[in-house]
PAGU-327942 format. One record per residue (C-alpha): residue number from 1; x, y, z; residue in one letter. Coordinates in nm, 3 decimals, decimal comma. Layout:
! PAGU-327942
+-----+---------+---------+---------+------+
: seq :       x :       y :       z : type :
+-----+---------+---------+---------+------+
: NUM :       X :       Y :       Z :    A :
...
+-----+---------+---------+---------+------+
//
This chain:
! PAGU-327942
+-----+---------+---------+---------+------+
: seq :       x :       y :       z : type :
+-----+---------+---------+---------+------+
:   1 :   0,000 :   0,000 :   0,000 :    X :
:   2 :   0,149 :   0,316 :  -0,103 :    X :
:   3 :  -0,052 :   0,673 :  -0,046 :    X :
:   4 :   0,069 :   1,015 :  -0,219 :    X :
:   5 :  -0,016 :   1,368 :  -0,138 :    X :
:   6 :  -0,241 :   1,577 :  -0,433 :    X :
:   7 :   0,119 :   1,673 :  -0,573 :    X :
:   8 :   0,173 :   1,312 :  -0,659 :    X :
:   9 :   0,449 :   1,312 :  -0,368 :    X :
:  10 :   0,493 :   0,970 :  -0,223 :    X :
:  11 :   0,383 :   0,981 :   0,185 :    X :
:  12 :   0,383 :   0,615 :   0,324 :    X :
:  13 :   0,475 :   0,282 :   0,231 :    X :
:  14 :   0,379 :  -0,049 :   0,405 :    X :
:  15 :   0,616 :  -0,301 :   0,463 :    X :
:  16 :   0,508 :  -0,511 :   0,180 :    X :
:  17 :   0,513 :  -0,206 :  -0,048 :    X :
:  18 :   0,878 :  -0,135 :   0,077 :    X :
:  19 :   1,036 :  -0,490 :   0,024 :    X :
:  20 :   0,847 :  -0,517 :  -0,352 :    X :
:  21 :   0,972 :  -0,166 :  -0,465 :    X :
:  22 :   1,336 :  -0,195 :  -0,283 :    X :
:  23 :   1,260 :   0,136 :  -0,119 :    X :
:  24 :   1,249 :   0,218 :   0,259 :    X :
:  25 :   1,008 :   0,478 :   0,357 :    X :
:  26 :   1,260 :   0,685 :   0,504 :    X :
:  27 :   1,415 :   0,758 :   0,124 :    X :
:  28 :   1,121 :   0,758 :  -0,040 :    X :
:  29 :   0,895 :   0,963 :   0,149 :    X :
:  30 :   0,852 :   1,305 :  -0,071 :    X :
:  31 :   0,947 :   1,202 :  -0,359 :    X :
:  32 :   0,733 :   1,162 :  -0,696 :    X :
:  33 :   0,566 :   0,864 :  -0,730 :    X :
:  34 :   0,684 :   0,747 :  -1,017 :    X :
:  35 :   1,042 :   0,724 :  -0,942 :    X :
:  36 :   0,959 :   0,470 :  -0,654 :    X :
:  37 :   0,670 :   0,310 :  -0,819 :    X :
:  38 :   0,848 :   0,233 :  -1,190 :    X :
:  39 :   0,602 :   0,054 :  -1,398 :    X :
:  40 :   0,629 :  -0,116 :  -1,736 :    X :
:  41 :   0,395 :  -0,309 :  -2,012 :    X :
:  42 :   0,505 :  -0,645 :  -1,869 :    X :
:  43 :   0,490 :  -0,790 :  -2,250 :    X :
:  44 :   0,636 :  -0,522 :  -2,477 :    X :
:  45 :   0,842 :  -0,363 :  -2,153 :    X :
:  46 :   0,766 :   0,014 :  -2,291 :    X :
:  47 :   0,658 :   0,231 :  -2,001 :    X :
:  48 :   0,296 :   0,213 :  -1,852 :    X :
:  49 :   0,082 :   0,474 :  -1,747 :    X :
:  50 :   0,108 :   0,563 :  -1,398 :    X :
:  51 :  -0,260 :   0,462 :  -1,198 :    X :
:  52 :  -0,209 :   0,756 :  -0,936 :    X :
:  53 :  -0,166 :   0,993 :  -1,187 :    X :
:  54 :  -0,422 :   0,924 :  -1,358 :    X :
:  55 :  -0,624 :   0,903 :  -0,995 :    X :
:  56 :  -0,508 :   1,212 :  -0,935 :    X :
:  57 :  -0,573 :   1,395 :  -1,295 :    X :
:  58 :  -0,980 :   1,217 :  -1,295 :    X :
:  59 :  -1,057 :   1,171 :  -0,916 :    X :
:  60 :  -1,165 :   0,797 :  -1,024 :    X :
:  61 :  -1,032 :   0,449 :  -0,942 :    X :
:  62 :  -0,852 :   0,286 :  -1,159 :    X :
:  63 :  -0,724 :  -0,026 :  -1,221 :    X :
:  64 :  -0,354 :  -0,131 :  -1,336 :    X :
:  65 :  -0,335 :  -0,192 :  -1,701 :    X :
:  66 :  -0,318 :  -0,626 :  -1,770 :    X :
:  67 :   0,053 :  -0,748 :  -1,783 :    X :
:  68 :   0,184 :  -0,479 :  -1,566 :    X :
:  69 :   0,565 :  -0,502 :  -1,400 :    X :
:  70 :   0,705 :  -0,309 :  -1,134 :    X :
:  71 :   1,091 :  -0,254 :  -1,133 :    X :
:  72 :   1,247 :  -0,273 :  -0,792 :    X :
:  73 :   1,531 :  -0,018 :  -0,701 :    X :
:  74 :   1,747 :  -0,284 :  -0,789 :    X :
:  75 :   1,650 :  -0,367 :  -1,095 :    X :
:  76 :   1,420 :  -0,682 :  -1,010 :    X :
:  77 :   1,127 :  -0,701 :  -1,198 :    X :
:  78 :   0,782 :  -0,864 :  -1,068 :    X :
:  79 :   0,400 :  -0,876 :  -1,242 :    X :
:  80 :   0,174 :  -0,691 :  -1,056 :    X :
:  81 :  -0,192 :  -0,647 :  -0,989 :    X :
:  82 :  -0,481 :  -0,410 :  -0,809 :    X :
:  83 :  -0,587 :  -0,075 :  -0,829 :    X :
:  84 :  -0,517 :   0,302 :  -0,716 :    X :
:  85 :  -0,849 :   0,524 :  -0,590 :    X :
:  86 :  -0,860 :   0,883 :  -0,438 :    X :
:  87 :  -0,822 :   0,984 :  -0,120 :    X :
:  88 :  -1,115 :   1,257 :  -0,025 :    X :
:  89 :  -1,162 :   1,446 :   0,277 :    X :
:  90 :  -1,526 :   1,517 :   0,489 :    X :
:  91 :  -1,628 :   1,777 :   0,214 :    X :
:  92 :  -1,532 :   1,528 :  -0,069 :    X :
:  93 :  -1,220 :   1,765 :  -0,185 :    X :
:  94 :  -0,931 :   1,521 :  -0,311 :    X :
:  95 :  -0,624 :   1,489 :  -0,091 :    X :
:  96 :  -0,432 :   1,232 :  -0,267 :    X :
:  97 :  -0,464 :   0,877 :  -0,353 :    X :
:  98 :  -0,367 :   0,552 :  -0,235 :    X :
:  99 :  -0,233 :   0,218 :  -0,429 :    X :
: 100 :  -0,280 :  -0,133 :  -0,367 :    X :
: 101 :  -0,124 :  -0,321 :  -0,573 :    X :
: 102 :   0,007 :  -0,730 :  -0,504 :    X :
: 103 :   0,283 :  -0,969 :  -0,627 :    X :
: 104 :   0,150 :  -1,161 :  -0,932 :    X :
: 105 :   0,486 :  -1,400 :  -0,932 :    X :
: 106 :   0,353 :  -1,694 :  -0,804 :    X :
: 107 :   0,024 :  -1,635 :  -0,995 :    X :
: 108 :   0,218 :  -1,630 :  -1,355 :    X :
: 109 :   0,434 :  -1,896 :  -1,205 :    X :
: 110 :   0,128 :  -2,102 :  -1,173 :    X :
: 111 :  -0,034 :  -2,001 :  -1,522 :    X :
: 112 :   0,307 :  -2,069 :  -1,725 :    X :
: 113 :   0,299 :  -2,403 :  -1,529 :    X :
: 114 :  -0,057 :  -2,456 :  -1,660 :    X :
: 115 :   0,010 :  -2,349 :  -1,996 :    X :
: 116 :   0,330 :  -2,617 :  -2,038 :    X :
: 117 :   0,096 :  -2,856 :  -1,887 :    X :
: 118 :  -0,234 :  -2,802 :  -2,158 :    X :
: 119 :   0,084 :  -2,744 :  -2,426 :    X :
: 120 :   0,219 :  -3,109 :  -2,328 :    X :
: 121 :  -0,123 :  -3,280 :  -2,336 :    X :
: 122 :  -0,226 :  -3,108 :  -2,639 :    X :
: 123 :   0,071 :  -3,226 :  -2,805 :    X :
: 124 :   0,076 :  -3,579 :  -2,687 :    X :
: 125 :  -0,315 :  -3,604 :  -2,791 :    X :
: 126 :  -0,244 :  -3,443 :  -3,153 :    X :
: 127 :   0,052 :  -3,641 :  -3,240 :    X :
: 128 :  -0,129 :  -3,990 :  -3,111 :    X :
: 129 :  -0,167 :  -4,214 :  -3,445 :    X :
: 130 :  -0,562 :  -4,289 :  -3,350 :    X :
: 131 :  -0,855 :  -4,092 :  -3,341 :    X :
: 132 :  -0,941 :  -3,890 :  -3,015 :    X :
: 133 :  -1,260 :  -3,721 :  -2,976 :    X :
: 134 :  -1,453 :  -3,560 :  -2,703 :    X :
: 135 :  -1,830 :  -3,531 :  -2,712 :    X :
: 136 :  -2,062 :  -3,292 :  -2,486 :    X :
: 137 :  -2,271 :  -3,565 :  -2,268 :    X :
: 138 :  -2,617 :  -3,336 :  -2,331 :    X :
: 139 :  -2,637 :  -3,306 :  -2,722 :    X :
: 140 :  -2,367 :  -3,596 :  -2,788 :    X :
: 141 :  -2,165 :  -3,290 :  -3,012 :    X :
: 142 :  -1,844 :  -3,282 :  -3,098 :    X :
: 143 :  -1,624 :  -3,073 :  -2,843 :    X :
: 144 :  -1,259 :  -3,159 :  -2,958 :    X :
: 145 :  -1,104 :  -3,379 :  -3,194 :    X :
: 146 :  -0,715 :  -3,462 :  -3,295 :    X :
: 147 :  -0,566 :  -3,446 :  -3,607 :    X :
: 148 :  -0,580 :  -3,855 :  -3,685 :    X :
: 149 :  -0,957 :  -3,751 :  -3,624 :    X :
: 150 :  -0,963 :  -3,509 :  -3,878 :    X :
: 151 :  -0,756 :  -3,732 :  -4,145 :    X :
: 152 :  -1,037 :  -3,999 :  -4,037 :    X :
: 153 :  -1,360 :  -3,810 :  -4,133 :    X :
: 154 :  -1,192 :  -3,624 :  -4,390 :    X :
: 155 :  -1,289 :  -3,264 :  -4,314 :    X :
: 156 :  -1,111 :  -2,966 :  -4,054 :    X :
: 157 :  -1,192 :  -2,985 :  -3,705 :    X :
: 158 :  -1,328 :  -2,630 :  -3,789 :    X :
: 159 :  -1,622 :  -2,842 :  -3,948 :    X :
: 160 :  -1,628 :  -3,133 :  -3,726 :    X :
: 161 :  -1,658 :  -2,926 :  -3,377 :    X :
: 162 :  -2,020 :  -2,833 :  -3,272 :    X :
: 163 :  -2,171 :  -3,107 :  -3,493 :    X :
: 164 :  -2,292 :  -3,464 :  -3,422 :    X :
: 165 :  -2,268 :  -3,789 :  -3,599 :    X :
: 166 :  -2,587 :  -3,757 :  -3,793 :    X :
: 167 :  -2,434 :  -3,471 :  -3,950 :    X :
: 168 :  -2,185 :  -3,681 :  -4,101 :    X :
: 169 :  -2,276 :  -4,041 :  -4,100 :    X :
: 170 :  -2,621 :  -4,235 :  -4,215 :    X :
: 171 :  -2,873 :  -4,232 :  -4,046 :    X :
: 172 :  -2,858 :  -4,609 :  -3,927 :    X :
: 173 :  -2,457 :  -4,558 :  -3,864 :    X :
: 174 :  -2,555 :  -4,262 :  -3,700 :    X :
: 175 :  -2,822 :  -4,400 :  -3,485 :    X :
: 176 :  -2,565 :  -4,688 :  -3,355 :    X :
: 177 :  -2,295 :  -4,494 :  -3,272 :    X :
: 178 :  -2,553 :  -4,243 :  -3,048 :    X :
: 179 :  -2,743 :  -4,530 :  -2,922 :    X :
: 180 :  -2,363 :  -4,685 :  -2,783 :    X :
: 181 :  -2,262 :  -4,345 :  -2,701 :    X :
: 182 :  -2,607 :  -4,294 :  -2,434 :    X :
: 183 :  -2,499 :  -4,674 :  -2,326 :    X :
: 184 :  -2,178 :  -4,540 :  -2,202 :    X :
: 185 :  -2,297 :  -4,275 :  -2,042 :    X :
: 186 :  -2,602 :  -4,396 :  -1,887 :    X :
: 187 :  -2,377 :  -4,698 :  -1,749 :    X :
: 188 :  -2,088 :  -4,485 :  -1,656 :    X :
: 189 :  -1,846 :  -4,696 :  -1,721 :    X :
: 190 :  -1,574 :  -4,791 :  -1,994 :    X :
: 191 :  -1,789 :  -4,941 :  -2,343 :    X :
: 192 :  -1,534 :  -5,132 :  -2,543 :    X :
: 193 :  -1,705 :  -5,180 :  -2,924 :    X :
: 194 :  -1,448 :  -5,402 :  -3,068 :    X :
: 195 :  -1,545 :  -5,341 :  -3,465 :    X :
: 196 :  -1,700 :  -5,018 :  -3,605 :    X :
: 197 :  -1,788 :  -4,951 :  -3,931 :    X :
: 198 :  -1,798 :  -4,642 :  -4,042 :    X :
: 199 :  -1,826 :  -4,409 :  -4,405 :    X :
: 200 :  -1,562 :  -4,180 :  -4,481 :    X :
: 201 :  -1,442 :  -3,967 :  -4,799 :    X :
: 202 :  -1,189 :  -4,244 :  -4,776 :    X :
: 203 :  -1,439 :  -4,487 :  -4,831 :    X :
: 204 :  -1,538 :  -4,767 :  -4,558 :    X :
: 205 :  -1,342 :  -4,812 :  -4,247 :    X :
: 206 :  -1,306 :  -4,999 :  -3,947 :    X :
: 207 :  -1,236 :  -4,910 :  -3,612 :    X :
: 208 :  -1,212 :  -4,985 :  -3,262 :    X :
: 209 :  -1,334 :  -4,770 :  -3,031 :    X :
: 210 :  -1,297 :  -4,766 :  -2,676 :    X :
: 211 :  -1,581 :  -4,522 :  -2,528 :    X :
: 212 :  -1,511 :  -4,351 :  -2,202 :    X :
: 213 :  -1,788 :  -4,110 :  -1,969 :    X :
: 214 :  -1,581 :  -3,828 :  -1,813 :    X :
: 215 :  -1,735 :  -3,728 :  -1,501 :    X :
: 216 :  -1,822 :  -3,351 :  -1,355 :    X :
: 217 :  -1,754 :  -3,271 :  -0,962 :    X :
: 218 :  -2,107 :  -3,382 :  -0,902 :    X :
: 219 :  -1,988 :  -3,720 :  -1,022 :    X :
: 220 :  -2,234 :  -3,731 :  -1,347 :    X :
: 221 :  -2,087 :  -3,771 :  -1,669 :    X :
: 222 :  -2,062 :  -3,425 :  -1,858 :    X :
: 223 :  -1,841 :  -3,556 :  -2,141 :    X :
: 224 :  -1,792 :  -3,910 :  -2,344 :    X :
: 225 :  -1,431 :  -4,007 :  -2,472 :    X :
: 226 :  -1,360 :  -4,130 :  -2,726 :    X :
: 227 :  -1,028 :  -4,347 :  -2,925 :    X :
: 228 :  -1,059 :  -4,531 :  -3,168 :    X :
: 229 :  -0,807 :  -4,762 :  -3,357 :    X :
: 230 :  -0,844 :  -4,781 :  -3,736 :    X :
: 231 :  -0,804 :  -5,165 :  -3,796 :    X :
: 232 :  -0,926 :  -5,122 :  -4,135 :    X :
: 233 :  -0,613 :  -5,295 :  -4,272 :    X :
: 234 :  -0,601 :  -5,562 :  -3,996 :    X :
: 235 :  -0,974 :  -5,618 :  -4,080 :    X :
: 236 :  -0,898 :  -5,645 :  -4,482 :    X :
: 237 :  -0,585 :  -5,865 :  -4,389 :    X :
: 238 :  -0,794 :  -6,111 :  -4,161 :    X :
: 239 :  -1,033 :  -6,106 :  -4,414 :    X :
: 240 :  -0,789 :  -6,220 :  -4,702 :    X :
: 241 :  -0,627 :  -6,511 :  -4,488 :    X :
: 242 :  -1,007 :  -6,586 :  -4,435 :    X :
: 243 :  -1,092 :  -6,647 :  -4,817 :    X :
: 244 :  -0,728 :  -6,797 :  -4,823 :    X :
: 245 :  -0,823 :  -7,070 :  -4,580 :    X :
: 246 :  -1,216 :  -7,140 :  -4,752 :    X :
: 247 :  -0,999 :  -7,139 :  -5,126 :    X :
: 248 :  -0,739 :  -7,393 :  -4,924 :    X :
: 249 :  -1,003 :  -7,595 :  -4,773 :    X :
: 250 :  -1,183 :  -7,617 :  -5,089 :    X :
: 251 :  -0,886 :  -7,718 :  -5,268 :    X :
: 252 :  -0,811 :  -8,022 :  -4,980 :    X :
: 253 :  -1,193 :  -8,122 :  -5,005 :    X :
: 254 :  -1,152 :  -8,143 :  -5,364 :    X :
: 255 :  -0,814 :  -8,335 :  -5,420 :    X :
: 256 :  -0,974 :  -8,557 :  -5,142 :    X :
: 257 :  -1,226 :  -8,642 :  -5,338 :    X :
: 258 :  -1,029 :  -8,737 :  -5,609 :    X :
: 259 :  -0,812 :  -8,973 :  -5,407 :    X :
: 260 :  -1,130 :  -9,109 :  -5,286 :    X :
: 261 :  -1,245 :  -9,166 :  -5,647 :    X :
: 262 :  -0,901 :  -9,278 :  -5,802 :    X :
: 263 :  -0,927 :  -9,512 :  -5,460 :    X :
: 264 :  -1,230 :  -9,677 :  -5,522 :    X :
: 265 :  -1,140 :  -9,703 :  -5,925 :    X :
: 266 :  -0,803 :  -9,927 :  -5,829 :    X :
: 267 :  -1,041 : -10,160 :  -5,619 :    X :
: 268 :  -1,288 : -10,215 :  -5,906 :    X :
: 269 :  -0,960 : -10,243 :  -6,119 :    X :
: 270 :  -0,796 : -10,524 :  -5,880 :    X :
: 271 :  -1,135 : -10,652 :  -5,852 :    X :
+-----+---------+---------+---------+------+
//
């Protein structure tokens, strides 16, 4: 807390206000405000417009500009926060003004840490070969989906987000997928649908989809999960070694009953 005299004169300091600027009262008291209280844009570092000045000049309160810095007498910089607001007397004449203003450190701290932390999940759920969705549990729409998502359906998450399935898929694909989708959430638990097929610009696909409920702080579901595994070549694979073994066992029912047949011919023939 740091008051100043109608002159803009600095008059007090609080402790708090004394270790965060670097000044002691005793050396600062009288002098102007600004050359205790040194404020700067905390992004572009140009100089920011002093709040008891402006208090001062308008007689209103005012609040310091976003991404504000102080620098300490020594040169320390730290974000700050709060406000400056005029100081009247009985008869409402202005006497000075008063700022309150708090260490943001911690606070950005905290925010950068959060950042990294959404930056590191965002990456590791974009770069993750499958398709990861998240639905709204009310209207079943599409909230967020990665970019093996996007390849997927063939379209821009741009298109995808805000929409449902039956804006995309047939109705009776459509009416599966939502009817598996309230399943999951109804049950809240973990839905495991081991083939899906599905219609894309790519043509038909496969997947497997693993269907999750995601649960607000009053423990009800508030969003569905969703990854699924393309196993569209797996699928085609299985499905070639499948006519592979009919064609094979065709072929051994066949040449067995020719040996049957030559068989029977050599005992008529020794006969």
């Amino acid at each position: 807390v740091i008051p100043a005299d109608p002159h803009g004169k600095l008059t007090r300091m609080n402790p708090v206000a004394e270790r965060l600027t670097g000044w002691s009262i005793d050396h600062a008291r009288g002098r102007p405000f600004t050359e205790v209280f040194h404020i700067i844009h905390e992004e572009t570092g140009e100089p920011a417009v002093n709040p008891v000045d402006r208090v001062l000049r308008e007689g209103i309160v005012v609040g310091l500009a976003n991404h504000t810095s102080l620098i300490a007498k020594d040169g320390t910089v730290r974000p700050i926060a709060d406000s400056a607001a005029p100081i009247r007397d009985a008869r409402g004449e202005l006497r000075g003004a008063v700022l309150v203003f708090r260490d943001m450190s911690t606070e950005r701290q905290a925010e950068s840490a959060l950042r990294d932390a959404h930056a590191f999940l965002d990456s590791i759920i974009e770069n993750l070969p499958d398709m990861i969705f998240v639905k709204d549990a009310t209207d079943l729409r599409f909230r967020r989906i990665n970019k093996a998502g996007e390849e997927l359906l063939g379209a821009p998450r741009e298109e995808l987000i805000e929409k449902n399935d039956y804006d995309f898929f047939p109705r009776e694909q459509a009416d599966a997928f939502t009817n598996k989708d309230r399943e999951v959430l109804r049950g809240k638990t973990v839905v495991d649908v081991p083939e899906e097929r599905i219609q894309t610009p790519r043509g038909e696909r496969w997947l497997h989809t693993k269907k999750i409920p995601i649960f607000g702080e009053d423990g009800t579901p508030r969003y569905l999960l969703g990854i699924s595994e393309e196993i569209t070549e797996r699928k085609q694979m299985l499905e070639r070694i499948r006519r592979m073994n009919d064609e094979l066992e065709k072929r051994v029912e066949e040449r067995t009953a020719e040996l049957r047949k030559s068989e029977e011919q050599l005992r008529q023939a020794q006969k």
